[in-house]
C-alpha positions in Angstrom: 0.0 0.0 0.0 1.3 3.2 -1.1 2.8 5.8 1.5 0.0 8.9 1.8 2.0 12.1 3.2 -0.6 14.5 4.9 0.1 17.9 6.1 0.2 16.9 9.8 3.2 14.2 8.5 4.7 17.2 6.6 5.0 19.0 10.1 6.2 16.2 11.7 8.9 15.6 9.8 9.7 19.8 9.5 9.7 19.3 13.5 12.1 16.6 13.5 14.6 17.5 10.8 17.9 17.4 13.0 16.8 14.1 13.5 16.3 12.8 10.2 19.7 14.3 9.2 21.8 11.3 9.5 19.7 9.3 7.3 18.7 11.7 4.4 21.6 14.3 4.4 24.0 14.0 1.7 27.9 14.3 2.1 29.3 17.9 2.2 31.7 17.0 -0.3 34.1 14.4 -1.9 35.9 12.4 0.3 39.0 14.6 1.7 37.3 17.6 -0.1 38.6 20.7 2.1 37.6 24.6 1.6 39.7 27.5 2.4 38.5 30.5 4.0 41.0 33.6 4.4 40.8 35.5 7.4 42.7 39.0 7.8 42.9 41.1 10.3 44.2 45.3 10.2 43.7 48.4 11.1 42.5 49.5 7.3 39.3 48.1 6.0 39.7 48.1 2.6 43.2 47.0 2.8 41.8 43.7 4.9 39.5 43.5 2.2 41.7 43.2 -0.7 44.3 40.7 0.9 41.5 38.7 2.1 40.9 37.6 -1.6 44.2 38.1 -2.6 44.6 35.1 -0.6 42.5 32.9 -2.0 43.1 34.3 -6.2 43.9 30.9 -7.4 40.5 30.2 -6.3 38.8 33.1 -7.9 40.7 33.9 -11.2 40.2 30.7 -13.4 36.5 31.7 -12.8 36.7 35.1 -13.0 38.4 34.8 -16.2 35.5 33.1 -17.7 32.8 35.8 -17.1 31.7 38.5 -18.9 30.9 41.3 -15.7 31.0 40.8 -12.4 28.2 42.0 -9.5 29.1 42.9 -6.0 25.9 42.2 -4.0 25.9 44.7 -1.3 24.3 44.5 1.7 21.7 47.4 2.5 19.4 45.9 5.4 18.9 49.7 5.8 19.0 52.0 3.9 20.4 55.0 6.3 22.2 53.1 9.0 25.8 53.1 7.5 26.3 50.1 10.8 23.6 48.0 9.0 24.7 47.9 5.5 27.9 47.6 3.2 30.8 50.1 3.5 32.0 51.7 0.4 35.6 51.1 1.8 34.7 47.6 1.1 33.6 47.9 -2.1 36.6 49.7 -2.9 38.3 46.7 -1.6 36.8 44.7 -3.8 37.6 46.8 -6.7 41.3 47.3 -5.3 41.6 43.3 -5.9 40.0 43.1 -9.4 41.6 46.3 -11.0 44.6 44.4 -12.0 43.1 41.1 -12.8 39.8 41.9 -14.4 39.0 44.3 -17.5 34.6 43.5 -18.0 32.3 46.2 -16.3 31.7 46.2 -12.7 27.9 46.5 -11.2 27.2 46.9 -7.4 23.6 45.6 -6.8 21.2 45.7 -4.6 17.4 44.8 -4.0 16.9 46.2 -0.5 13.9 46.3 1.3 13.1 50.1 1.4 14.7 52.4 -2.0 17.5 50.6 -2.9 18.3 53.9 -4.7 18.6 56.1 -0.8 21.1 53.2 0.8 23.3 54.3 -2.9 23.0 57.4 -1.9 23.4 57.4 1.6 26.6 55.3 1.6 28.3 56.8 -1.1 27.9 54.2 -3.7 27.5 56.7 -6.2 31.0 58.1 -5.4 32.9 54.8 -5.7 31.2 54.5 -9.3 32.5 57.8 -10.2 35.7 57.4 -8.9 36.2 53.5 -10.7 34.9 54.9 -14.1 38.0 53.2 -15.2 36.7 49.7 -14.1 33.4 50.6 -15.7 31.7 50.6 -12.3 27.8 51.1 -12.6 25.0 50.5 -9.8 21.7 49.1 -10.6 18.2 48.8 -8.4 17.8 45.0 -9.0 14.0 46.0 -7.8 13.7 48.7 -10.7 15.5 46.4 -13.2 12.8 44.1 -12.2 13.9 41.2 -14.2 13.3 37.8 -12.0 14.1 34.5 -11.6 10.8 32.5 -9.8 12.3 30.3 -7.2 9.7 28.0 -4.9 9.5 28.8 -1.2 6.9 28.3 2.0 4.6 30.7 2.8 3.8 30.8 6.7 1.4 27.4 6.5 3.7 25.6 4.6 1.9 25.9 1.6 4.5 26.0 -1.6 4.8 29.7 -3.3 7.1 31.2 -5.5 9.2 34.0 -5.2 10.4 36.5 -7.2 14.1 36.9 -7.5 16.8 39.0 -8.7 17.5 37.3 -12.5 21.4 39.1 -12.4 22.2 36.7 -9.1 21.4 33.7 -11.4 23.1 35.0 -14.4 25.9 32.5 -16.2 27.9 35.5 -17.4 28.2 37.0 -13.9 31.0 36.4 -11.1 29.3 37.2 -8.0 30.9 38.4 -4.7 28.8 38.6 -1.5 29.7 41.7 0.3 28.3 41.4 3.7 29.0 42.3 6.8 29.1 40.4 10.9 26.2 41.1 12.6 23.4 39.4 14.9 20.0 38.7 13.6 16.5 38.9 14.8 16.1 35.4 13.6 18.8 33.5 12.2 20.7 34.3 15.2 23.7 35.4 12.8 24.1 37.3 9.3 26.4 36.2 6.9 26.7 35.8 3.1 24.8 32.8 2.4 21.9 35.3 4.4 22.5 38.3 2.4 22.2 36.5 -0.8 19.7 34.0 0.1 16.9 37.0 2.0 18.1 39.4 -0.5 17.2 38.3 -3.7 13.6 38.3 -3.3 12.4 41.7 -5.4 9.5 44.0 -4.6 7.7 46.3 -6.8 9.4 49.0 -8.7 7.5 52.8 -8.6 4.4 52.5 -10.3 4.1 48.6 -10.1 1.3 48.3 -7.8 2.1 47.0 -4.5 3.8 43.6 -3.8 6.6 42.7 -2.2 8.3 38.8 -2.3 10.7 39.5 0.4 7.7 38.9 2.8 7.6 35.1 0.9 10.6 34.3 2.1 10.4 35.6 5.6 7.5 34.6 7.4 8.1 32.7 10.1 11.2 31.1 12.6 11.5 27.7 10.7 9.7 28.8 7.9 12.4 31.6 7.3 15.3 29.2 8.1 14.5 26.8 5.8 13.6 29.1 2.8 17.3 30.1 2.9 18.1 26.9 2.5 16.2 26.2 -0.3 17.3 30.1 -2.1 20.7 28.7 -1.0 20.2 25.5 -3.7 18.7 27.6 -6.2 21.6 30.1 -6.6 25.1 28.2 -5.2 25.7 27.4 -9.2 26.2 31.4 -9.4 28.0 31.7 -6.1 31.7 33.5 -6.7 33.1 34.8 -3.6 32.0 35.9 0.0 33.5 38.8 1.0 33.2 39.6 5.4 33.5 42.9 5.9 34.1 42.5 9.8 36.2 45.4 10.5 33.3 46.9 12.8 30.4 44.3 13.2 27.6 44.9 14.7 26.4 42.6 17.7 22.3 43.4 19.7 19.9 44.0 18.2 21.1 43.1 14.6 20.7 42.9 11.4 19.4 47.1 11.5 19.6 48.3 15.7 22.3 47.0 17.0 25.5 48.0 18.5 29.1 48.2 16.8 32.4 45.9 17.4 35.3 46.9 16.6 36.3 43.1 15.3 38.7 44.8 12.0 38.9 41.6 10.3 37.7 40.6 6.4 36.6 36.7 5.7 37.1 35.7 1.7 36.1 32.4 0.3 34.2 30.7 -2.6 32.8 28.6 -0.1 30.0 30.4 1.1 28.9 28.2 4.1 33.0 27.5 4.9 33.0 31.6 4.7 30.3 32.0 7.7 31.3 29.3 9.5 35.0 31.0 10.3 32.7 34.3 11.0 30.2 32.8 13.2 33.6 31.1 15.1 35.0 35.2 15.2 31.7 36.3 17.0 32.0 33.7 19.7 28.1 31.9 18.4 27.8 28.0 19.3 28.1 27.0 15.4 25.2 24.5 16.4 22.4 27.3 16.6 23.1 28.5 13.0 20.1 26.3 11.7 20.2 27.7 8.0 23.7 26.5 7.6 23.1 23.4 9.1 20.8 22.6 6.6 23.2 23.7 3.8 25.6 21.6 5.0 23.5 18.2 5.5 23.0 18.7 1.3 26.1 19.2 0.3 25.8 22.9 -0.7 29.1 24.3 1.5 31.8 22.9 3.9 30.8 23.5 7.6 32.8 20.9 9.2 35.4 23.2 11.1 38.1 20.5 10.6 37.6 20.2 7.1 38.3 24.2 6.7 42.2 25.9 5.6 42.2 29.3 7.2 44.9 31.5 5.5 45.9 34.0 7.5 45.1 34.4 11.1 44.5 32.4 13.7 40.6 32.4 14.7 41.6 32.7 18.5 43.3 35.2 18.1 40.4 37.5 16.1 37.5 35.6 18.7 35.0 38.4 20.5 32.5 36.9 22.0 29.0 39.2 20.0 26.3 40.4 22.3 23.1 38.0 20.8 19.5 39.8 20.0 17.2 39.9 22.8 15.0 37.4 21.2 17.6 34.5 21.0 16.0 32.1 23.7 12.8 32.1 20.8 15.1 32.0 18.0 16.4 28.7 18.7 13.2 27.3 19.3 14.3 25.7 15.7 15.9 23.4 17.8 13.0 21.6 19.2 9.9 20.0 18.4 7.3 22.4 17.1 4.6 23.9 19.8 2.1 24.9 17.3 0.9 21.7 15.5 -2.8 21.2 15.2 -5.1 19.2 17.0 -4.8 15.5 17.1 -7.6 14.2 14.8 -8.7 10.9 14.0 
């Protein structure tokens, strides 16, 4: 007799992933495979920021080399709060390492949750681009350039629903570096890259588009929110290129918009996204076993989170380890950890 999967199974098993992980998660990589993360650590951010993939070029230019532009996806959780989003110093940084080694045009992008066009504004974007007109540097509005890529999510009930998502993160042609930043979150505990590209792709509508808004898709909900990451996080890894850290001054509270600065003044590089966060989650002092969303990209094989199976180039973490002030609300964020308190009634 054939196996019938209701919805009350479906939350069952959602409630009891970290159990099921032995049996259905795939292996993180070849035997032996390794990734290698770069961590720096200076007094000049954009210096930090350059070395940090200096160190890890043979990893980056036979890629690069193939690609015809690159995109920098920039971090702007706010659009005023220069603590909440990307630094033009590391932007610059970016652009100090590909001057010399790439000659196609150079687009920072962004689909942030308020005017992506402000947070440009705001933190000076527009002044890198018109200081790097030699490296072609242009912004665009991935919002206003509302060209999408649909990529299947759950809603709040765990009913399936697409999202719409930035088509330029999923583009071939494009080497894509994550710039990002350390800071606590309201409900992945932690932001990283894999957050910043996975919760910033979703679009909403340009001016004179009506009023919608996919970001609210993909978060909608503790578990629900965790495990959309992971699923944005299988949809674009093909198109992954490099994270970039920026953790010269993280930002630890009442993150990823309110919180509090930390004057960490290291950079992360790697073009393993999940290997990436892993040695920043180990530089804000967070048990690496509360970071659900990379838990799951782990189990399926979509990054290196095994600590032991990770190079670090450069410095030592224990010697760049401050322990980050959590959000308020972590006690409730790590109810991800345990069954699930809202299931319906028995019936039958």
């Amino acid at each position: 007799m054939p196996v019938r999967f209701t919805r009350r199974t479906m939350l069952q098993l959602t409630a009891f992933t970290p159990a099921l992980r032995p049996l259905f998660a795939q292996t993180p990589a070849a035997p032996g495979k390794r990734s290698t993360v770069s961590l720096v650590k200076g007094e000049n951010r954009r210096k930090n920021v350059s070395e940090a993939l200096a160190a890890i070029d043979e990893q980056i230019r036979p890629v690069l080399r193939t690609k015809k532009y690159v995109a920098i996806k920039v971090n702007n959780v706010s659009t005023t709060n220069q603590l909440a989003a990307s630094h033009a110093d590391a932007i610059h940084g970016i652009l100090d390492y590909l001057e010399p080694r790439f000659k196609g045009p150079v687009y920072v992008v962004e689909s942030s949750a308020g005017d992506t066009m402000q947070g440009f504004e705001s933190f000076r974007y527009n002044q890198v681009a018109s200081e790097r007109r030699s490296q072609k540097v242009g912004l665009i509005d991935l919002n206003r350039e509302a060209e999408f890529k649909a990529v299947p999510l759950l809603d709040y009930d765990l009913h399936a629903k697409a999202a719409r998502c930035a088509a330029r993160l999923f583009d071939p042609e494009a080497y894509v570096f994550c710039a990002c930043m350390l800071k606590t979150h309201n409900v992945a505990v932690a932001t990283l890259s894999i957050k910043n590209m996975a919760l910033g792709a979703p679009l909403h509508s340009k001016p004179g588009d009506g009023r919608w808004n996919d970001k609210r898709v993909a978060h909608n909900g503790l578990r629900q929110t965790l495990y959309n990451m992971f699923l944005m996080t299988q949809a674009m890894r093909p198109y992954f290129g490099a994270a970039v850290i920026d953790g010269y001054e993280g930002m630890e509270g009442n993150g990823p918009s309110s919180g509090t600065p930390v004057p960490s003044r290291i950079a992360i590089a790697s073009t393993d996204y999940v290997a990436a966060d892993r040695i920043g989650v180990e530089s804000m002092g967070i048990n690496p076993e509360w970071m659900g969303y990379l838990k799951f990209c782990s189990d399926f094989g979509l990054g290196q989170y095994d600590l032991n199976q990770i190079d670090v180039r450069g410095e030592k973490i224990e010697a760049v380890r401050r322990k980050y002030l959590l959000h308020a609300d972590i006690e409730r964020e790590l109810e991800w950890m345990g069954p699930m308190k809202d299931l319906p009634p028995k019936l039958g």
